[in-house]
Backbone bond lengths (Angstrom), bond angles and torsions (degrees), N, CA, C in turn:
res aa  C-N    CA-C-N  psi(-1)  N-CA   C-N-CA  omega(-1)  CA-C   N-CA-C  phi
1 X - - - 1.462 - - 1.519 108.95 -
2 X 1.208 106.95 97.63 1.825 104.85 -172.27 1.325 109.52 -96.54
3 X 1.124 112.37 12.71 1.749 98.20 -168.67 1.583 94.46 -163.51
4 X 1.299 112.11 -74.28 1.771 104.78 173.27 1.649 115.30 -46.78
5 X 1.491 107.73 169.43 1.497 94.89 166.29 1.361 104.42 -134.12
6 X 1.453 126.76 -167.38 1.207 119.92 159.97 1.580 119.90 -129.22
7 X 1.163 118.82 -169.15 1.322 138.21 -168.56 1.001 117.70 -122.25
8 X 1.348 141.96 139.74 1.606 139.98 159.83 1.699 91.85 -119.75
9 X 1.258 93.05 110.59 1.854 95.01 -177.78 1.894 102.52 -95.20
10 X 1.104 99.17 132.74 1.512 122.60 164.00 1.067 122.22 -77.99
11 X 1.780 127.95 124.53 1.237 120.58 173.00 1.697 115.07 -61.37
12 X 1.297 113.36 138.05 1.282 134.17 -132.10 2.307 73.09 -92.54
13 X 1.004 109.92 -53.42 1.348 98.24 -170.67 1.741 111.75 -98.70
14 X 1.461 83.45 109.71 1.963 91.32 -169.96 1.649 123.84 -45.62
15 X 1.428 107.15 -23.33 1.783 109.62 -167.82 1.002 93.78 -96.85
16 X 1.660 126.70 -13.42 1.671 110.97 173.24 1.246 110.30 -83.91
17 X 1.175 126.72 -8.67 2.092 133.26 -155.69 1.507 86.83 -113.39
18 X 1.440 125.31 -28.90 1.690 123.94 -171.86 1.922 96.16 -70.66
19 X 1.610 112.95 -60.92 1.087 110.67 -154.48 1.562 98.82 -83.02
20 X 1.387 136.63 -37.67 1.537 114.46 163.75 1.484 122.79 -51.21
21 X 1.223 126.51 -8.46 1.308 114.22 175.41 1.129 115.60 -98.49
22 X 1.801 124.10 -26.46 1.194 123.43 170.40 1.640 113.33 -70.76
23 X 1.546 107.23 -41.28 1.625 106.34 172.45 1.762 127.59 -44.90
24 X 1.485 85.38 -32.92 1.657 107.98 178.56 1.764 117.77 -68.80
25 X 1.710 108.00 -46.15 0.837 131.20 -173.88 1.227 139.46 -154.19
26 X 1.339 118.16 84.22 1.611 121.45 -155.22 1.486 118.85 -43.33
27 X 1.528 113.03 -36.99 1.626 107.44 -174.58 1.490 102.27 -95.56
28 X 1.251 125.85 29.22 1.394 116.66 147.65 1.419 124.34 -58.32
29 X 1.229 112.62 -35.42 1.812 117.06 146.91 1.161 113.83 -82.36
30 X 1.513 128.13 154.38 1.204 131.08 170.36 1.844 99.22 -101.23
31 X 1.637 97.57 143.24 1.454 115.24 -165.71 1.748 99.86 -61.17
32 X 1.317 120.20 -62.30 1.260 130.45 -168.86 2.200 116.32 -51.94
33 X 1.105 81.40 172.74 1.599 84.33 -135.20 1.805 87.94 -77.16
34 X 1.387 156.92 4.40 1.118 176.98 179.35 1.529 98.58 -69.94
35 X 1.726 110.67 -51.43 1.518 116.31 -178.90 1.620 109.40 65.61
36 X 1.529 116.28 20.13 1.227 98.34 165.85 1.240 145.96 -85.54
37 X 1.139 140.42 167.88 1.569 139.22 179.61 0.986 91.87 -118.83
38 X 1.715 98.73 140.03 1.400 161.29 159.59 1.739 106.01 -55.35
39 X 1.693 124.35 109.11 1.341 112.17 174.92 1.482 102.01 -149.54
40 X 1.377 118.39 143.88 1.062 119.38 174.23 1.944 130.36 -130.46
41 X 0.744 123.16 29.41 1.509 146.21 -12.29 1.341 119.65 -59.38
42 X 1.231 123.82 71.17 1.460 117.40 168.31 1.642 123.66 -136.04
43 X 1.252 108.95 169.49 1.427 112.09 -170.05 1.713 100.08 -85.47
44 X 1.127 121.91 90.42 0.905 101.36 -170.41 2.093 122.57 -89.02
45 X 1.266 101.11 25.51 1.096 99.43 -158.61 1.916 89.08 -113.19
46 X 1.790 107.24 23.16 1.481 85.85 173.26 1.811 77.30 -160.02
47 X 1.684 114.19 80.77 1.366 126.64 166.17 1.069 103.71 -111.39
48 X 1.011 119.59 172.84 1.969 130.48 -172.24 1.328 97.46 -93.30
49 X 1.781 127.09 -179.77 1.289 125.70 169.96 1.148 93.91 -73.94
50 X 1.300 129.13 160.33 1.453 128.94 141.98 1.612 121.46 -75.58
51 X 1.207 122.54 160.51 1.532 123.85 -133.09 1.310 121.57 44.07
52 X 0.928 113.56 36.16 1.624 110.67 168.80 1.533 136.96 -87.74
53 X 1.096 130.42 118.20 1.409 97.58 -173.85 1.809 113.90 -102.45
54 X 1.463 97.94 115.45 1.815 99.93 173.70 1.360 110.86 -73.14
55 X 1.557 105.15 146.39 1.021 94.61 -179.78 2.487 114.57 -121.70
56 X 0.976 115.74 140.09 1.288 105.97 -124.69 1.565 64.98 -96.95
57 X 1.368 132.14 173.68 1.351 142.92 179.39 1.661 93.85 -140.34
58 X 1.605 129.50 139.70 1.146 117.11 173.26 1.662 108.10 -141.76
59 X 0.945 102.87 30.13 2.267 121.78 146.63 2.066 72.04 91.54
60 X 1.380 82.44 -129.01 1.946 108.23 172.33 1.534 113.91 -104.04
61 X 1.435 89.43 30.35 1.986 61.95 170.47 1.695 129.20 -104.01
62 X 0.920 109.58 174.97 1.681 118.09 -154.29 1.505 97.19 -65.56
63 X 1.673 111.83 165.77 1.398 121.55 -174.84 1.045 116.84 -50.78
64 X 1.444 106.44 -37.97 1.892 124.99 -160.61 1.549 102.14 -85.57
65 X 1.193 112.53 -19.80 1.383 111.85 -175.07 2.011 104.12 -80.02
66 X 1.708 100.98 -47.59 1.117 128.20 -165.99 2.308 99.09 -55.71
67 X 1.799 101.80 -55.32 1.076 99.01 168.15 1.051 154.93 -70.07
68 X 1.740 113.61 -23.88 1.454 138.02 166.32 1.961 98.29 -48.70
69 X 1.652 103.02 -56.37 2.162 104.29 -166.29 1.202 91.67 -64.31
70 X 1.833 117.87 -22.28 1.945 83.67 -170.75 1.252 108.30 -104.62
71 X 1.624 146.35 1.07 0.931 148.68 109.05 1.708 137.67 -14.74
72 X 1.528 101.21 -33.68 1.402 100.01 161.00 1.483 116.28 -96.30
73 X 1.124 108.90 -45.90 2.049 119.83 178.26 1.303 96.22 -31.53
74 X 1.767 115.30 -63.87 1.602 113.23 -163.72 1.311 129.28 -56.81
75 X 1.224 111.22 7.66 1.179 128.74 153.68 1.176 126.23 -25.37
76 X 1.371 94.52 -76.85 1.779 123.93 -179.95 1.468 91.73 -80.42
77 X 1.241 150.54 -57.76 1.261 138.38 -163.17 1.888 117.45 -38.80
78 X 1.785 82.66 -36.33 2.078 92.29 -170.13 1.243 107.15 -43.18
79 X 1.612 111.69 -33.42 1.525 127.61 -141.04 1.652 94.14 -97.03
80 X 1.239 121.81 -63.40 1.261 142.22 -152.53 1.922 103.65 -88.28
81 X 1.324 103.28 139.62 1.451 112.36 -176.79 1.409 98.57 -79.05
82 X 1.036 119.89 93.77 1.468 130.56 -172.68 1.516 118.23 -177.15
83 X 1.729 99.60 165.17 1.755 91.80 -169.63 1.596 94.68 -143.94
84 X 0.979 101.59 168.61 1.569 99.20 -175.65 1.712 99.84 -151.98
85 X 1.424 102.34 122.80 1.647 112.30 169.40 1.470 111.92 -85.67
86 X 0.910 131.79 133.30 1.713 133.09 152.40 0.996 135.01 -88.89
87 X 1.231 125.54 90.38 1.925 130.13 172.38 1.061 109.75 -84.89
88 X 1.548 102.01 156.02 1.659 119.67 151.30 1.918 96.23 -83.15
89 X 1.271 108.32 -179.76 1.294 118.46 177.92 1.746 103.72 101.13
90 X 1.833 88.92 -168.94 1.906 88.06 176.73 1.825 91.07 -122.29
91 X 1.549 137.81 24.55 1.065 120.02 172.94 1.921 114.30 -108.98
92 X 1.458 94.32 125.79 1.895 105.25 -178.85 1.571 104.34 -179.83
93 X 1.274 96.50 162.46 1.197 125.44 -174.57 2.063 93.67 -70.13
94 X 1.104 110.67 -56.79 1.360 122.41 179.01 1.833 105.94 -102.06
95 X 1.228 114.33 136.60 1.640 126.75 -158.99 1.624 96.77 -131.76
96 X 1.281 127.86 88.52 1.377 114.93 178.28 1.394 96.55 -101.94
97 X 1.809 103.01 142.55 1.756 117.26 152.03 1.366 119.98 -111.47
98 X 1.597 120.20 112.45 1.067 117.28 168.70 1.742 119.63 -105.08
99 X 2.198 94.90 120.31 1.071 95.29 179.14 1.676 99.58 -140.68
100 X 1.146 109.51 144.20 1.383 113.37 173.37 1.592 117.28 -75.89
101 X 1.077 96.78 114.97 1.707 107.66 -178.22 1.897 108.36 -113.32
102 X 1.274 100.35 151.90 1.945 116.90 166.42 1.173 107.28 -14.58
103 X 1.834 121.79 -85.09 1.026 136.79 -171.01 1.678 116.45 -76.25
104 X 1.161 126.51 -19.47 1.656 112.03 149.03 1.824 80.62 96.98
105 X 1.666 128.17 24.29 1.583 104.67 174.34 1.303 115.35 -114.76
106 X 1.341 97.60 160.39 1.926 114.17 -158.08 1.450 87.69 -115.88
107 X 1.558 104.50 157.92 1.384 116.18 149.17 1.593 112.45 -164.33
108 X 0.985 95.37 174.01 1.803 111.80 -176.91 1.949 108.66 -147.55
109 X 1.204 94.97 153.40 1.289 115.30 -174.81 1.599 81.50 -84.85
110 X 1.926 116.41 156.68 1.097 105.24 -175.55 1.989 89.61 -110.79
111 X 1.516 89.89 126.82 1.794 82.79 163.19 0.987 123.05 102.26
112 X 1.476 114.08 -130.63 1.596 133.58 169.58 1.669 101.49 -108.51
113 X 1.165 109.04 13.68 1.789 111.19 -179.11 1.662 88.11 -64.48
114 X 1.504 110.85 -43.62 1.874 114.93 -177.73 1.282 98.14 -26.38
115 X 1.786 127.94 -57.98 1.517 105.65 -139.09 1.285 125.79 -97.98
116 X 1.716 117.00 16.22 1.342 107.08 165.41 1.709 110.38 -92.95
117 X 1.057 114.63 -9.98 1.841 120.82 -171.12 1.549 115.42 -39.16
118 X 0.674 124.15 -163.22 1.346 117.54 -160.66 1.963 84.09 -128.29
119 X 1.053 102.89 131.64 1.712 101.78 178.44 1.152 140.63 -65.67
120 X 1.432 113.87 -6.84 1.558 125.08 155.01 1.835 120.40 -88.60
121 X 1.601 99.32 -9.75 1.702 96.55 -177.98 2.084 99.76 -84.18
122 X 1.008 89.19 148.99 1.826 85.18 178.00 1.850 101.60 -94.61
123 X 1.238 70.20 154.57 2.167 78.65 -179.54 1.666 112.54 -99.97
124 X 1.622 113.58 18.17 1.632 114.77 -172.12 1.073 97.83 -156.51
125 X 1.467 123.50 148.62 1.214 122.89 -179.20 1.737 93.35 -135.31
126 X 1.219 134.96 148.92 0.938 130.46 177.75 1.830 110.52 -130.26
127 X 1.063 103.64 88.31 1.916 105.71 -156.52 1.974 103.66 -71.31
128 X 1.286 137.07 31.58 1.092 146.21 176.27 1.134 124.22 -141.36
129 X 1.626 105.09 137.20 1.424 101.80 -175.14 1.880 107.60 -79.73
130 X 1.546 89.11 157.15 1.536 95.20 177.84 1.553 122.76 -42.69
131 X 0.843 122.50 -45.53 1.676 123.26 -171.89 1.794 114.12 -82.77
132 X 1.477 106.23 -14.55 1.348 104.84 154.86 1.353 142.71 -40.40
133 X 1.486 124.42 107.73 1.468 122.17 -167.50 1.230 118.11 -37.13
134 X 1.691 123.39 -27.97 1.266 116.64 163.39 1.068 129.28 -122.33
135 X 0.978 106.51 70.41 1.580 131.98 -179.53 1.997 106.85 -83.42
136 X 0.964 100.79 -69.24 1.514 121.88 -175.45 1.810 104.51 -54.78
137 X 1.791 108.61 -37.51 1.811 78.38 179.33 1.668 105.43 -93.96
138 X 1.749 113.52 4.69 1.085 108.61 173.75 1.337 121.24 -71.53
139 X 1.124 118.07 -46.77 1.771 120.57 176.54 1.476 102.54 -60.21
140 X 1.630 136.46 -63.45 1.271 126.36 171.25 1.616 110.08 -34.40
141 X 0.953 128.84 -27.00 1.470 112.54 -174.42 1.310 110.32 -95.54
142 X 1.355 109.17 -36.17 1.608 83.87 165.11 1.618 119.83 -106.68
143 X 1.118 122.97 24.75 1.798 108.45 157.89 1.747 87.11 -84.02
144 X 1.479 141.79 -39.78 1.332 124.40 -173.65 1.501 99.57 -50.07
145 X 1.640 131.55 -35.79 1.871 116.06 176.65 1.344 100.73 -72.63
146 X 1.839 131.65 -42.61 1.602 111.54 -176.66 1.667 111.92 -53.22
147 X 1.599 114.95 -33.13 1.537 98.16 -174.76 1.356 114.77 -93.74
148 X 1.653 112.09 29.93 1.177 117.45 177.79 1.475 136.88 72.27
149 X 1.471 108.54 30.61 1.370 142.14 163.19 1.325 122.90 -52.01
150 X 1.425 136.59 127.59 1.903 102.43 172.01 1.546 95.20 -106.03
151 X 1.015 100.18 166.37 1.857 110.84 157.97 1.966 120.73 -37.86
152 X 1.191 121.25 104.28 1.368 126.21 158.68 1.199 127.79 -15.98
153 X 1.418 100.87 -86.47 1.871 119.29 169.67 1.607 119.21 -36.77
154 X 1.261 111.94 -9.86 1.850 120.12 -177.87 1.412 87.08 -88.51
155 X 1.220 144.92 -57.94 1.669 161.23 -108.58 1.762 78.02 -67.38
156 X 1.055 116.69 139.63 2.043 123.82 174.37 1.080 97.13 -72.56
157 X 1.270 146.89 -28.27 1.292 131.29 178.32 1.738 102.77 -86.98
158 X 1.117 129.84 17.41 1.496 104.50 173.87 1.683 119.57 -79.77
159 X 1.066 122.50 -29.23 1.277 132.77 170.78 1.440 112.62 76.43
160 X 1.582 125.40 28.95 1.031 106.36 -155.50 1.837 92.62 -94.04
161 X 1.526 120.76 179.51 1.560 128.33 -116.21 1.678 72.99 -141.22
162 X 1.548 109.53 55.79 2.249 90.37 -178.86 1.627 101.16 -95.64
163 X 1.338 96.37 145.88 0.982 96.10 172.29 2.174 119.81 -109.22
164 X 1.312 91.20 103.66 1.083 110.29 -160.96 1.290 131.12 -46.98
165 X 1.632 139.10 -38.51 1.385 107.41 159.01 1.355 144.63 -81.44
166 X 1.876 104.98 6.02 1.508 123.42 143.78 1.157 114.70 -76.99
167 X 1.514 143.48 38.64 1.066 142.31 169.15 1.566 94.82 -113.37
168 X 1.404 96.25 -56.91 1.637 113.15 -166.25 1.400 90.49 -45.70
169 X 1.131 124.16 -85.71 1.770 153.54 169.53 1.764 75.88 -6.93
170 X 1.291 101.22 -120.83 1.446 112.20 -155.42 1.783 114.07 -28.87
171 X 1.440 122.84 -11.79 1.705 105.01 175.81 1.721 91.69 -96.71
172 X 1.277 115.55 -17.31 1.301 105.49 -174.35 1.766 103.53 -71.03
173 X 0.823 114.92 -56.85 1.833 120.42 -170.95 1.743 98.81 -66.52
174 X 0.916 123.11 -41.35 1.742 123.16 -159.64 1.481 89.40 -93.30
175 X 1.444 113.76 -64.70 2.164 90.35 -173.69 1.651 99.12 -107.87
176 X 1.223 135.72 26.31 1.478 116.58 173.42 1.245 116.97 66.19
177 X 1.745 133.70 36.13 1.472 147.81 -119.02 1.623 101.24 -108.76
178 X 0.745 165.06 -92.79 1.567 162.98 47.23 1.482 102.58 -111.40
179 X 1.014 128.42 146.73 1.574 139.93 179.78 1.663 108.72 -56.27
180 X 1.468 129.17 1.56 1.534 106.57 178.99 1.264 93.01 -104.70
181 X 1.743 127.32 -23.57 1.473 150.18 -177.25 1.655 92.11 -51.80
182 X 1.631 102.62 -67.60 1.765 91.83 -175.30 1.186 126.86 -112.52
183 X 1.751 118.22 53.87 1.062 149.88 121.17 1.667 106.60 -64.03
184 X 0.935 82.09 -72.74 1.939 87.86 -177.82 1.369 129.02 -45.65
185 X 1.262 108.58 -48.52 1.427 133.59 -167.92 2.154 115.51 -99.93
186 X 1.035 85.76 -33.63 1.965 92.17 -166.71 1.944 98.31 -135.39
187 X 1.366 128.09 13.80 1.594 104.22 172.71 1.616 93.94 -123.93
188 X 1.275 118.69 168.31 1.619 129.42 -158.52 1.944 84.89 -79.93
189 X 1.416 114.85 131.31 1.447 122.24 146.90 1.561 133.08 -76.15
190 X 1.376 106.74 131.78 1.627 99.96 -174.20 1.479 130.78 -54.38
191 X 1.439 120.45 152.83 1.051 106.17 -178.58 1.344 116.22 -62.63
192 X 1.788 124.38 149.20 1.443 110.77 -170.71 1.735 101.19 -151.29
193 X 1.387 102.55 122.57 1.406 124.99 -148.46 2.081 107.94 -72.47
194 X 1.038 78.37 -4.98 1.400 92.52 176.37 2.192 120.28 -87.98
195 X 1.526 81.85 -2.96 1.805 92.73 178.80 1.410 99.07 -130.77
196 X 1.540 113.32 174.34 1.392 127.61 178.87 1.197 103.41 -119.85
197 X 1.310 150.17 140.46 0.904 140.61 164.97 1.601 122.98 -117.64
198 X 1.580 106.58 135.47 1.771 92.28 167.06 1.556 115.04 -97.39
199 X 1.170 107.51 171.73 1.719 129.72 -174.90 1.348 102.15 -29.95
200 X 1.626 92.37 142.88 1.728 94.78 173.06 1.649 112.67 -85.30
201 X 0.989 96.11 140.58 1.641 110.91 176.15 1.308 114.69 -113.31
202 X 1.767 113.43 103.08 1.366 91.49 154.87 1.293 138.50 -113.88
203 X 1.427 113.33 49.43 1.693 132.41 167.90 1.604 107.51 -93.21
204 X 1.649 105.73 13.41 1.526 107.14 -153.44 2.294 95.96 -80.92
205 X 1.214 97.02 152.22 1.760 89.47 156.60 1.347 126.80 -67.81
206 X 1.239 89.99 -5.03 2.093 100.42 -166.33 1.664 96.46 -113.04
207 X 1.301 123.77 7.97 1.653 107.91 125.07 1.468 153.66 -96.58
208 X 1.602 123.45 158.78 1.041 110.59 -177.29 1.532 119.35 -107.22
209 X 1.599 83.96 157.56 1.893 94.20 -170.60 1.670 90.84 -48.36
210 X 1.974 105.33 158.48 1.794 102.77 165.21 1.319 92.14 -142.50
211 X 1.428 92.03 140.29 1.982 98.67 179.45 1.181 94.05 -88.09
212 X 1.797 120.21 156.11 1.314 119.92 -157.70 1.830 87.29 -97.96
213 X 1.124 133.88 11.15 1.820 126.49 161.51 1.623 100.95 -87.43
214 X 0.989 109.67 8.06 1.781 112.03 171.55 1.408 106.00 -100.79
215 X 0.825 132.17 4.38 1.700 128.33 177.93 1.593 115.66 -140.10
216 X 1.255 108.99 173.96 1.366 94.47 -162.20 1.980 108.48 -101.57
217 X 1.275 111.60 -5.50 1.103 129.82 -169.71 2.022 121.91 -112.41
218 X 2.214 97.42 13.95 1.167 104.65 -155.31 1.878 124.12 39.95
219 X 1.510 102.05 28.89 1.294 94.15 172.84 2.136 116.70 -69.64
220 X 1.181 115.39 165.11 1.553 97.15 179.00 1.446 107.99 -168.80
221 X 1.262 107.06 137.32 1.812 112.19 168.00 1.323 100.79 -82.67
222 X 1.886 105.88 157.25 1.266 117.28 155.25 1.571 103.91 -81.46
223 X 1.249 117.42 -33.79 1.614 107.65 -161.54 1.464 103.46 107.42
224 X 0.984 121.03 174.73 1.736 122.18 -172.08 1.715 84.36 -146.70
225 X 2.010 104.21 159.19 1.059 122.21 174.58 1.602 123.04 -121.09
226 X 1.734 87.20 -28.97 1.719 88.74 173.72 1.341 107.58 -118.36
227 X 1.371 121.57 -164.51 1.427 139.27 -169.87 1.499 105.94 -75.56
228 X 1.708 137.09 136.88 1.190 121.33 176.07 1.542 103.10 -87.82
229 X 1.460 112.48 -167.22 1.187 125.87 174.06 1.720 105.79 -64.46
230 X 1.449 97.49 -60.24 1.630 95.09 -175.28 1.419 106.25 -85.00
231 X 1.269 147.50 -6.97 1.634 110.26 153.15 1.510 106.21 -80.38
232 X 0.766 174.08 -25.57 2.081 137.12 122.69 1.365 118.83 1.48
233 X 1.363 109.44 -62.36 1.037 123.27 163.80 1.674 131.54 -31.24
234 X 1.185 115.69 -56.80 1.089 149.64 167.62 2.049 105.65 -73.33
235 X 0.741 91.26 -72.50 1.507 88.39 179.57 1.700 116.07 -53.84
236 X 1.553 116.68 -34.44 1.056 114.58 -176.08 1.953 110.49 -77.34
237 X 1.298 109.75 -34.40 0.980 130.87 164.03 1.876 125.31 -48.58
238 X 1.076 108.19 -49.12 1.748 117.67 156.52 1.123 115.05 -58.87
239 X 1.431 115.43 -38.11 1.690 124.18 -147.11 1.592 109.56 -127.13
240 X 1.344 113.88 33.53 1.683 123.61 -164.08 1.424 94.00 -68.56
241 X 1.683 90.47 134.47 1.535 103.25 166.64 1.404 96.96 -75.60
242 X 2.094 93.48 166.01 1.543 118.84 -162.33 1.234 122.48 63.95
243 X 1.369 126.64 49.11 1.604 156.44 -177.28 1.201 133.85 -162.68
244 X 1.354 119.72 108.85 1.419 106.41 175.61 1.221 100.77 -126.63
């Protein structure tokens, strides 16, 4: 994603996003009295069961459209104790719209944030057309937010060197961004004692490309296209077979 960005949208009302994830999955909280969550970078307090099968809804669009997303998703599926159906129609657990828009941005609800939505809103947006060169690490990056992935480049250990009101500037002119958007979405989050975190990865899919006029040291990502070692890692790890 060199230029668009994306979103991991949060259910907007917290006690509805708390109790679908626990309904979904009891150790999305941890039992002990600490109450902490488990993250690697991920939220881990809104993953699916494992063995589950989601089932993906994809509005009207055509076969080829329908087979290319589930051809890339299964990606993560090889790894992860999980299954994924593909429909046409508007009924699923996961609701993707793919439409090519200006700014080229994607997003996904992260998780189980999907299951309080209202059943006609979709939980994915896929802002590129199919034949777009980056099409393929765009959908991988965000089914890694549907299975409850966060963004890389936030991870407190990334250290990266931005220089911040050319950050603001450049998401504002290139995607129309507003500064709390990439606070939220594109600047490093503090460390927060209430999660664990593993190693930062940045071979991960769940970082983003950085132009080196975004930092203060011309430091810069290329961006990644496929899956690293450790999100498998990570995914297999949430999603261990012999569990449901």
């Amino acid at each position: 994603m060199k230029i668009g960005t994306c979103s991991f949208l949060e259910n907007i009302d917290p006690i509805a996003s708390h109790e679908a994830a626990i309904s979904e999955r009891s150790d999305n909280v941890e039992p002990n009295t600490s109450k902490r969550a488990k993250r690697s970078v991920a939220a881990h307090t809104k993953f699916w069961k494992p063995g589950r099968t989601l089932k993906i809804a994809m509005y009207d669009e055509d076969q080829k459209t329908i087979d290319k997303v589930k051809s890339i998703a299964s990606k993560w599926i090889e790894h992860a104790n999980l299954k994924f159906e593909f429909v046409s129609g508007a009924v699923g657990d996961i609701r993707i719209k793919i439409e090519q828009t200006q700014d080229g941005n994607s997003y996904s609800f992260l998780g189980t944030d999907a299951l309080p939505l209202p059943p006609e809103e979709h939980t994915m947006e896929i802002g590129l057309a199919l034949e777009d060169d980056e099409f393929e690490e765009t959908v991988l990056h965000e089914f890694g937010h549907a299975l409850g992935l966060d963004h890389e480049h936030q991870h407190p250990d990334a250290d990266i060197p931005w220089d911040l009101e050319k950050v603001y500037a450049w998401y504002k002119e290139k995607s129309n961004i507003e500064r709390d958007q990439v606070d939220r979405d594109v600047l490093p989050r503090p460390r927060n004692t209430n999660y664990t975190y593993g190693d930062y990865d940045p071979l991960s899919i769940m970082h983003y490309y950085i132009d080196s006029r975004l930092t203060t040291n011309n430091w810069s990502h290329p961006g990644n296209v496929t899956l690293s070692r450790k999100d498998l890692e990570v995914i297999r790890k949430f999603y261990p077979h012999g569990t449901t």
